[in-house]
N, C-alpha and C positions, 0 to 999 in steps of 0.2 A: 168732276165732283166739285160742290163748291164750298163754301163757309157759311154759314145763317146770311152773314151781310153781304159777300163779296164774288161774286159772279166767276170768281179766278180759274174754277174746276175745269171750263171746257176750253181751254187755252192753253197756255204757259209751255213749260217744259218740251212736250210733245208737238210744237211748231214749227215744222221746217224752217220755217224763215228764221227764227231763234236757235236754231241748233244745228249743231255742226256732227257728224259721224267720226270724221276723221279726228278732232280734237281730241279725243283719246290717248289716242296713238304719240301726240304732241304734250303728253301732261308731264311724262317725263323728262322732257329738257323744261319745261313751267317749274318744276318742283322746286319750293323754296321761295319762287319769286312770291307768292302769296302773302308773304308777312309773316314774323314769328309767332303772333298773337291765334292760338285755335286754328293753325292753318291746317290741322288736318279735317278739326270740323266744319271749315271754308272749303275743302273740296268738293269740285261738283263733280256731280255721278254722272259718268253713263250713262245718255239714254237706253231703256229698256229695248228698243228697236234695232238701236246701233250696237246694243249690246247682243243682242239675237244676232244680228245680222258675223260680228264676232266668232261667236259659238260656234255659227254654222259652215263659217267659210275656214278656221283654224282648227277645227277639231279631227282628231285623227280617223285615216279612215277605216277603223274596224268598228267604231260606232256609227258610221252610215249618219251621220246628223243632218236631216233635211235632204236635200234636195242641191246640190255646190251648181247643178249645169242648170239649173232653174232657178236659180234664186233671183229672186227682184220680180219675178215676173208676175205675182200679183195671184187674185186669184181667177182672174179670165185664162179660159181653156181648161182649169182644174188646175194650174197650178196654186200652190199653196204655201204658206211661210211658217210651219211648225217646225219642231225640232223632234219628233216623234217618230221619225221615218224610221230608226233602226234599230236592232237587237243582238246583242252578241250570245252564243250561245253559252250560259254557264259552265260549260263543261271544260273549255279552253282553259279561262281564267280560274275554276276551284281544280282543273287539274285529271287526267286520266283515272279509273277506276279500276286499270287491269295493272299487276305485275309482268313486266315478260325482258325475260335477262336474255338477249339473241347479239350479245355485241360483238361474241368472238368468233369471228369468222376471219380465215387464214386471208392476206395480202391485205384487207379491209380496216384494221386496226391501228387505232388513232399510232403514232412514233412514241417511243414511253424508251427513257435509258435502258432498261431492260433490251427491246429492240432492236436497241442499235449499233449491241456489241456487235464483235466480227464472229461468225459461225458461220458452219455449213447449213445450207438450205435443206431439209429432208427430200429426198427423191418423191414420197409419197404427196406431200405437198407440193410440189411442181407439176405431178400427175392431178392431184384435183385441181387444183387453179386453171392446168390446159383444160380441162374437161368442159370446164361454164364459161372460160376467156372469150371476149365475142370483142372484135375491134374489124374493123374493114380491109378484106386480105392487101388492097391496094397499098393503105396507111402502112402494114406491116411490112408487106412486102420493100418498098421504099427506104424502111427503119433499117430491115436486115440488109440489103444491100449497102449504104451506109456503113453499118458495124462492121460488116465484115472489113469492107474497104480499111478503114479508119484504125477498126480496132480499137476505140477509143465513142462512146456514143453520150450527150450531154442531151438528157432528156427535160426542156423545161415545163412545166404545169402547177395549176391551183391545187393546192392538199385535197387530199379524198377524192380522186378522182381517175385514181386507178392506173396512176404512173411509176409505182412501184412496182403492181402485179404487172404493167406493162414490160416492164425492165428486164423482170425476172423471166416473161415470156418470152422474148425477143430470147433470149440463152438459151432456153431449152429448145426454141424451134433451128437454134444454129446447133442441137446436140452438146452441146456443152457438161461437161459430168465432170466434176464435180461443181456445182455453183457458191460461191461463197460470199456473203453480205458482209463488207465494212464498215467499221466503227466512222457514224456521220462525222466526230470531232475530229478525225485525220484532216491535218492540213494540207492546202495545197502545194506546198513547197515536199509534202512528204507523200505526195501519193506515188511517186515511183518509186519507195524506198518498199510499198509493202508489196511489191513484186520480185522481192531479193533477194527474201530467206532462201537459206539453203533448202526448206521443205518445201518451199513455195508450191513444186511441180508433185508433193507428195500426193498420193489418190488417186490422180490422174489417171482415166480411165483410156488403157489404150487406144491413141488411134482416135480420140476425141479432145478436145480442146477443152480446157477450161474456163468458168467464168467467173464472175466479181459482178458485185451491186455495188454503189455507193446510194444509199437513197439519205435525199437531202442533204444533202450536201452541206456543215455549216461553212461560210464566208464573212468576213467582216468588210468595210472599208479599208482598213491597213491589213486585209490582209485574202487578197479576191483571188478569184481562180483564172489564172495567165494559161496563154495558148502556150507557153513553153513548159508547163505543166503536163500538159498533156501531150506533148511530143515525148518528152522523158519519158511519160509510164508506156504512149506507145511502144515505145522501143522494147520496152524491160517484156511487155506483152507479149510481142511478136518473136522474141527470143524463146518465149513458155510455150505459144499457141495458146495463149487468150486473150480472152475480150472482157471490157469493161463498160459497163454501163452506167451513167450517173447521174441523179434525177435531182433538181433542185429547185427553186419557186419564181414566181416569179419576181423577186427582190434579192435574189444572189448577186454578190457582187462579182461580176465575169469583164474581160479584159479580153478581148481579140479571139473571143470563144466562139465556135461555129457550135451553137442552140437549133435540136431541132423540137419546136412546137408540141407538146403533146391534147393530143384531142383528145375529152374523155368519149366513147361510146354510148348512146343514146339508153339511156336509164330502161327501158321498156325492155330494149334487147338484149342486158344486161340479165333482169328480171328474169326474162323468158329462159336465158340460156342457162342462168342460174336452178331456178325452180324445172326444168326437164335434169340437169345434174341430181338433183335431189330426188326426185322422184323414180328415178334408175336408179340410186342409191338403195332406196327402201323397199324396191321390186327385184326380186329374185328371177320371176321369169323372164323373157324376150321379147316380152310384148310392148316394141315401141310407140307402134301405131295409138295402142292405150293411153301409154304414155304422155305421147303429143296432143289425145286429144285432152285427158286430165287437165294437161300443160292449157291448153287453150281455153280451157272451160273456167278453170283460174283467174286468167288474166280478163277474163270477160265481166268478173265480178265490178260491183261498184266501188266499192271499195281498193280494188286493184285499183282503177282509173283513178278514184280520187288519190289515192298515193303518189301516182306517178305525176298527177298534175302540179303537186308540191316540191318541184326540183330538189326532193332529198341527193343527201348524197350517195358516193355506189356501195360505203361501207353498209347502209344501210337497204340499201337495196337490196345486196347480198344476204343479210339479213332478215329480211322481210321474203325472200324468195324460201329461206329455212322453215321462217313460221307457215307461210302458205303451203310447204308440203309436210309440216307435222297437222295442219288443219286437212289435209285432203286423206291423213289416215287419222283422224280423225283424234287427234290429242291434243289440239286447241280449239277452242272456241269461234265462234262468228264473232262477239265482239271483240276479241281477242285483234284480228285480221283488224275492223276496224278501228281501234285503239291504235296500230301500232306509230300510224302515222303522226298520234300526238305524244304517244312515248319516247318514240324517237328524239321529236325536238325537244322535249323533256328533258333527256340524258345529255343531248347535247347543250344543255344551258347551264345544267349542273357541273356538265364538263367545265364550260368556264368560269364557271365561278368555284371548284374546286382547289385544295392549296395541296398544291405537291411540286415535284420536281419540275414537269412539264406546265406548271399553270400558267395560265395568260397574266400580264405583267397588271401591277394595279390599277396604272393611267387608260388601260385595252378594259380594263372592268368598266370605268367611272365611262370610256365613249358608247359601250354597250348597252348601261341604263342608259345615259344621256339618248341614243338611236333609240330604244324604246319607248322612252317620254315624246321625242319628237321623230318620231318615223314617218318618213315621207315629207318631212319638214327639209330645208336649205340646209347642205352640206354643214358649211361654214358655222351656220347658226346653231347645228349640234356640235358640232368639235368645241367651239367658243364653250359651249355652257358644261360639254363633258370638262373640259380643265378646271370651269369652278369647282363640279360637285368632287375632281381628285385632290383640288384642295383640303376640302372637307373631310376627305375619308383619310387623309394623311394625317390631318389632325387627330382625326379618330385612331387612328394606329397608330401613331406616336405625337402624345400632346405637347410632350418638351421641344418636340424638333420645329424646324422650321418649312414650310410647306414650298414646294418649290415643280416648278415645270417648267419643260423646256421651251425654248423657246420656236426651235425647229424639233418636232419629235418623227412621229410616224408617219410615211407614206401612207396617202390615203387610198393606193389600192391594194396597202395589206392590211389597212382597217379595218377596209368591206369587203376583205377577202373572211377576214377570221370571222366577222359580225354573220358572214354568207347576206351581205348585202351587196346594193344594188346601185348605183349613179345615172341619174337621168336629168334630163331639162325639162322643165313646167313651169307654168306662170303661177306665182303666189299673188294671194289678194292682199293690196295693201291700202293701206290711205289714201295713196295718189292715182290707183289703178294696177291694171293687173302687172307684174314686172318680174320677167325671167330669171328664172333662179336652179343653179343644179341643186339635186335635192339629195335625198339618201333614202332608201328604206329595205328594209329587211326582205328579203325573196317569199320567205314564207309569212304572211300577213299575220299567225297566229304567235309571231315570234315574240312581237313587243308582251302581250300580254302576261305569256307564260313567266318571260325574263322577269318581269315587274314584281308578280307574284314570289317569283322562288326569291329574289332578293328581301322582300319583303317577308315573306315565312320561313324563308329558310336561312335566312340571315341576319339575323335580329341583331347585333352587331354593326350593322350596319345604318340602323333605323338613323340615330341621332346626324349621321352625316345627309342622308334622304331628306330629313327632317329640313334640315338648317336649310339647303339646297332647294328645298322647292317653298321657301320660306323667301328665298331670293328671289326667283321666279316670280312666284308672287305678286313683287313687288317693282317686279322689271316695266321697262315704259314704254314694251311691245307687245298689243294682244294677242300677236300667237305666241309669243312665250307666257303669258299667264294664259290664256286657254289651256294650254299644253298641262302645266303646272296642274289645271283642276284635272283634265283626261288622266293623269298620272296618278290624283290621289282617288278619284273615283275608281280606279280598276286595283286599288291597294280598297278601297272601302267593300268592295265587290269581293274579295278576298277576306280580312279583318275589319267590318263593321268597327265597332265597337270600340280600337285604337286607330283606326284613320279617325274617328271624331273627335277623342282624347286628346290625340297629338297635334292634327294638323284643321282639319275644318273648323273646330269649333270655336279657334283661337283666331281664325279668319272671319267668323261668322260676328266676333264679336268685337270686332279692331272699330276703330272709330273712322276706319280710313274706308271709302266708298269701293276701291281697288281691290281692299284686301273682301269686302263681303262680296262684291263682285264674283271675284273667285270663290267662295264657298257656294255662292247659287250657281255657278256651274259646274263643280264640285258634288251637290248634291243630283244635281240635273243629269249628269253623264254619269252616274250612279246608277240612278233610278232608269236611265235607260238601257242598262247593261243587267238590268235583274235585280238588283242588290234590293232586300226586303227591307221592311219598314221605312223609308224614307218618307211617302204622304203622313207615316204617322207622326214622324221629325217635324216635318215642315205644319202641321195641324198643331201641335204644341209647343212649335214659334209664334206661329200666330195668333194666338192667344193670351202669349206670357208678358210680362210687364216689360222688357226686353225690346226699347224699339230699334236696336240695330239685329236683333232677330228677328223681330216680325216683319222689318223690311227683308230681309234674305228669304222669308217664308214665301212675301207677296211676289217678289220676282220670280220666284221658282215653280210658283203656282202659274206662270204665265208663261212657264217655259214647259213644263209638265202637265198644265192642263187637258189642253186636246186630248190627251187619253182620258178623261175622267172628267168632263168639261163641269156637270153637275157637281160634283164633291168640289169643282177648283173653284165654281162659282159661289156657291154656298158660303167655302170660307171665306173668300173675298168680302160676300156681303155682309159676312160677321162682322169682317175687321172695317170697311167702312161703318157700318153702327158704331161699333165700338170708339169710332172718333167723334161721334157725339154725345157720349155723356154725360158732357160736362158744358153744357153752350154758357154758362154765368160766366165764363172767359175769355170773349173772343180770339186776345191773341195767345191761349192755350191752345188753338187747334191746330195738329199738325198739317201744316198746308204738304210738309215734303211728303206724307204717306199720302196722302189724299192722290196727290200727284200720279204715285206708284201704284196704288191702287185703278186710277184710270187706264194709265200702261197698258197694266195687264187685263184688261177688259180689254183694250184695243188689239193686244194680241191676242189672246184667245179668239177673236171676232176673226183676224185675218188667220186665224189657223187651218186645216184641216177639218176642224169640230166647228169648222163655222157656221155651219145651220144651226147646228144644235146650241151653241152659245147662243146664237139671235135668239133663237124661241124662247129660249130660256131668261134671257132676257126681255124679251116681250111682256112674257108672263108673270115674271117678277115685276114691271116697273112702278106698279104703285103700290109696293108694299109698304113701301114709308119715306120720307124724306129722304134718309142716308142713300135706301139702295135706289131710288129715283135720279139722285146727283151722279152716284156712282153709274150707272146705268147710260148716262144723256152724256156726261163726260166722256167715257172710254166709246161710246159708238163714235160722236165728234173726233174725238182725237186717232180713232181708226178713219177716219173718211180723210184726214189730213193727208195718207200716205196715197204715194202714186208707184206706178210699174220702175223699176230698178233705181227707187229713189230719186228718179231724177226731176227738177225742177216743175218742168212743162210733161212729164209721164203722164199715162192715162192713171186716174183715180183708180185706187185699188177698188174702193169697196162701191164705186161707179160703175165698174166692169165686173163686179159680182150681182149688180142688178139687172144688168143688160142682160148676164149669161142667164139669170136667174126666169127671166120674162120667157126667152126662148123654150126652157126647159119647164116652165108652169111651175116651179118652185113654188113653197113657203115663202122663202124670203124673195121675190118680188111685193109681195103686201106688207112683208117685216119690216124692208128697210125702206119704204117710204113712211109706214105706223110712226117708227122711232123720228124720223126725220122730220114728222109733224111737230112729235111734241119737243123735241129740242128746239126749233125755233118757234112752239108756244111758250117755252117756259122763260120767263124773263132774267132770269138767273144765265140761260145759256144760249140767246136770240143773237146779240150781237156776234157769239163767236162762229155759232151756226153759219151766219148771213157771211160771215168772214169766210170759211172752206168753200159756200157754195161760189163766191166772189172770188176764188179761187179755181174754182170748174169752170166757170167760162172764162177767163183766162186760157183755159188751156183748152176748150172747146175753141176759141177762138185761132189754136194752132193744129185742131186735128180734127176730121170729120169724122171718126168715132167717138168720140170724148162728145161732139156734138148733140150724135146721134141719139147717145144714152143718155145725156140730159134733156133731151128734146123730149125724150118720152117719160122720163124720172117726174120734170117739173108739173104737169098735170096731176102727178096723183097726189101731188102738196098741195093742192088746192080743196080743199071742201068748204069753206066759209068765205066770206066778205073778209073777215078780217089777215085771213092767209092769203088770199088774192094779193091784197091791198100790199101785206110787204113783200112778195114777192116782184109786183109790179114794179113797186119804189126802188127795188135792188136794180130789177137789171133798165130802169131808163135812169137812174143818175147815176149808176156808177162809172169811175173815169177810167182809161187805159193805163196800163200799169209807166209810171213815174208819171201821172198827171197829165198823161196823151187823151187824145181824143177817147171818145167809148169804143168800145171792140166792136165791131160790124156783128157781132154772133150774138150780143145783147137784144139786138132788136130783133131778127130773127125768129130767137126765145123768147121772146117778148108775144109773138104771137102764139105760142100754144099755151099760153094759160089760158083756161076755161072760164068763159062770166058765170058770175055767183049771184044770187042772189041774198 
């Protein structure tokens, strides 16, 4: 797009040779150096390109954005560079539609003081637990030889996973009557004290030995569980004829402790053994055969399998095998079944965000958002940011005090033990290339979303620390932590509309700083890809309003959300170009920056997905009038500038949409030569034209594809004398790039121009 006088439209900004991708990434150690004067309205934007390219390689993957294992690749083969790929389904994020209260199931239940006084286990309870217990008779068998032996068994495993009910099994299949569960806060200096009362042996069912649980055991540092500990209570045991079991995590602190492993059993079998329990439960007669096959016709549903693929855990398992046999006599529903698996994680995130005796500690809050902002992002790089936003929330909870974190806090395998996350290696995209990094993220994919949400609605209390915290974000001087930032407030906008724009977008949308509107267009963008309604109508009365640091956020975001609606993106486009000519009595009133931005996004929308449909559209629009002519000739030019993974000497993107285009008898084989004529008719945009194609053979001169498609592109630029003529001029005087001889592929091309008359 150009200016009355000034040819600048199909050039500038969007010139590889002039701009850097990575420089972004580096603005943050620049900051400052700029000068005190306007330096924030001296910062340069992000390119639209390298800003896309951003979006797509940092954003989380429950919005699916693009295409990460295809990116760069252009649009030869069908790949494509939109941001349109993906959809989350509303139902996640605004949250389940069914009630279903199924938490209490005996051995399954989160530890609550309540729990952990010392009682007797009821008999009848030991008898259903054995009824649905399913573990591998080898594992057990192993366990009980051991206990027996020892008299003394140290059970270690992950919470909820059924090494309590294990504990309690292992005793009744050694007969043990009466079984008795310990208070977890017994120390270890005192556990053979609670084998000494004089009633100790009271109940004792003759002729059977007695047992103890310890589940969970707590431990400190100063104060761990020593192997002479449990020699002591051995003794005091073996004096009664019992056995102790004692189950604790794995962050107990243990001292010359012989730990045996506990393996949870395979959730499905669980399931199975669980729901045939139930269902003999609720049938009176003998008919097991029924039973099994009931049992099996269950587990064959869809929703069965999708359950089980979501490594819930066994409480819930247990759980879900109850609702499955009150739906097989028919007192829940079909969605009901389906539902449970988002109810489940539901209760479980309420769980921790809960304040009671057992809640999770404030700093285990602040890294559970943090993992949900940045899930599947670099270990490191969420713990870092969970410490700032428990800054904030400490603030928020006590504003007199002074905010403080430690400096060595939590083990990170009982961070991602509690979060039910995950630790793995992957390459993150950065500046420099791709660079290994352990990461983090949640097992269950739907986890970040929900978490986000309940703290956002169901925690309002909490907003102003959120607030502040992705206000830092923000403003941080790494694109995946502003990506993240915007991924965060879009699935809070997805949720509350209304107060994500109040609070946090709109005040980004309108910073003066290019960073902060950065983030609100993708903000908006990973919104509008998750469902959230009205946003085209947002971004339609941006650009239109007197507001130029909105109607820049408008025109980026229309470039980013167009492909789905290329007509309506193109249309506003071409308003807001008009709209910067109303005034020509002042040339240097014309915003050269929108002009700019507005070619952008012609250039991406052209490489998008909706790439036909933009050309046509384009086609047919180009002589509507000056403005959309400029805007038009600009964004096709400055989309022909990109090549396959950015790189230097890459094949031309929108070179290898012609070629694919000829094969296939497309439309745009005749589009993209049409436009190509009249950019290098229009005198306004001839030298920059001549400048990209001087640019193709360059790179034709390093690839015989790149060749190939301009060997056969450059004919259909010829229809007259006077296009001959500068076509001709281009490739016999142009020199090799720093002033070398001419490329060998000049004269080559040189011969398939057509004579004219």
């Amino acid at each position: 797009m150009s200016t009355p006088d000034d040819a600048s439209g199909a050039g500038g900004a969007d010139d590889p040779a002039g701009s850097d991708d990575g420089k972004d990434g580096r603005e943050g150690a620049a900051k400052g150096a700029e000068g005190a004067e306007d330096s924030e309205e001296r910062e340069q934007p992000q390119t639209a390109w390298s800003a896309r390219r951003d979006l797509i390689d940092h954003s989380p993957r429950t919005m699916n954005v693009g295409d990460r294992s295809r990116f760069g690749g252009g649009l030869v083969g069908g790949d494509q560079h939109g941001v349109s790929g993906g959809r989350v389904t509303g139902d996640v994020i605004m949250g389940s539609k069914t009630e279903i209260h199924q938490w209490a199931i005996p051995g399954f239940s989160a530890p609550s003081a309540a729990s952990s006084a010392s009682g007797e286990v009821p008999r009848t309870t030991l008898e259903r637990l054995a009824a649905s217990f399913t573990a591998p008779d080898a594992t057990i068998e192993v366990l009980l030889t051991r206990l027996r032996r020892d008299r003394v068994l140290v059970l270690s495993g992950a919470r909820f996973t059924g090494r309590r009910t294990a504990a309690l099994m292992l005793l009744h299949r050694l007969g043990a009557s009466p079984v008795h569960t310990l208070d977890r806060d017994t120390g270890p200096g005192a556990l053979a004290d609670r084998f000494t009362a004089p009633d100790a042996a009271a109940g004792q069912s003759p002729g059977r030995p007695r047992g103890y649980v310890l589940a969970d055991l707590a431990t400190r540092r100063d104060r761990p569980l020593r192997e002479h500990h449990l020699l002591a209570a051995r003794d005091r045991l073996a004096a009664q004829d019992a056995y102790l079991v004692v189950t604790v995590g794995h962050t107990a602190v243990l001292e010359d402790v012989p730990v045996v492993e506990w393996q949870p059993p395979d959730a499905a079998d669980v399931l199975a053994a669980h729901l045939r329990t139930r269902l003999a439960d609720g049938d009176d007669s003998d008919d097991s055969d029924g039973e099994n096959a009931t049992a099996a016709k269950l587990l064959e549903l869809p929703d069965v399998t999708e359950f089980l693929s979501r490594s819930h855990q066994l409480r819930e398992v247990a759980a879900f095998a109850q609702l499955l046999g009150r739906y097989a006599a028919g007192e829940m529903t079909e969605d009901a079944v389906a539902q449970f698996s988002l109810v489940s994680l539901e209760n479980q995130v309420q769980e921790w965000f809960e304040e009671d005796e057992t809640s999770v500690h404030l700093r285990d809050k602040a890294f559970l958002v943090a993992l949900a902002a940045f899930d599947g992002g670099p270990y490191a790089l969420t713990a870092e940011l969970s410490d700032l936003l428990y800054r904030f929330l400490q603030k928020t909870q006590n504003p007199a005090g002074v905010a403080e974190v430690p400096v060595f806090g939590t083990h990170i395998g009982k961070r991602l033990q509690l979060a039910r996350a995950e630790r793995y290696a992957e390459d993150e995209n950065t500046e420099w290339g791709p660079v290994s990094q352990q990461k983090a993220k949640f097992v269950d994919d739907r986890a970040s979303l929900v978490l986000l949400r309940e703290v956002w609605t169901g925690h309002p209390s909490a907003r102003p620390a959120l607030i502040d915290w992705l206000r830092r974000l923000a403003d941080d001087g790494r694109p995946l932590v502003r990506t993240r930032a915007a991924s965060t407030v879009a699935v809070l906008a997805r949720t509350d509309l209304p107060s994500a724009m109040a609070l946090v977008i709109e005040s980004w949308a309108t910073s003066n700083r290019f960073r902060h509107r950065l983030v609100a267009v993708n903000a908006l963008t990973l919104a509008h890809l998750i469902d959230t309604p009205n946003i085209p109508r947002i971004l339609d009365e941006w650009s239109k309003g007197e507001d130029r640091r909105l109607r820049w956020v408008a025109v980026r975001a229309y470039a980013l959300i167009g492909p789905e609606r290329p007509e309506q993106a193109l249309a506003a486009l071409r308003t807001a170009a008009r709209s910067l000519y109303r005034d020509l009595a002042d040339p240097d009133a014309f915003d050269r920056e929108m002009a700019d931005e507005l070619r952008e996004a012609i250039a991406l929308l052209l490489l998008s997905e909706a790439g036909d449909r933009v050309l046509a559209e384009l086609r047919r629009h180009l002589s509507d009038d000056r403005p959309v002519h400029d805007l038009t000739i600009g964004g096709f030019v400055s989309a022909c500038r990109h090549t396959q993974d950015d790189e230097r000497y890459g094949h031309p993107l929108v070179l290898g949409w012609y070629a694919q285009s000829v094969t296939e008898s497309s439309d745009a084989a005749r589009s993209i030569p049409f436009l190509w004529r009249a950019a290098l008719g229009d005198p306004n945009a001839t030298r920059y034209a001549l400048d990209v194609l001087r640019e193709w053979v360059l790179v034709a001169d390093r690839s015989t594809t790149t060749e190939w498609a301009l060997a056969h592109l450059l004919p259909t630029l010829v229809t007259t004398p006077a296009e001959h003529q500068r076509l001709d001029h281009l490739l016999r005087t142009m020199p090799g790039e720093d002033g070398a001889a001419p490329p060998a592929v000049a004269a080559r091309l040189l011969t398939t121009l057509p004579t004219t008359r």
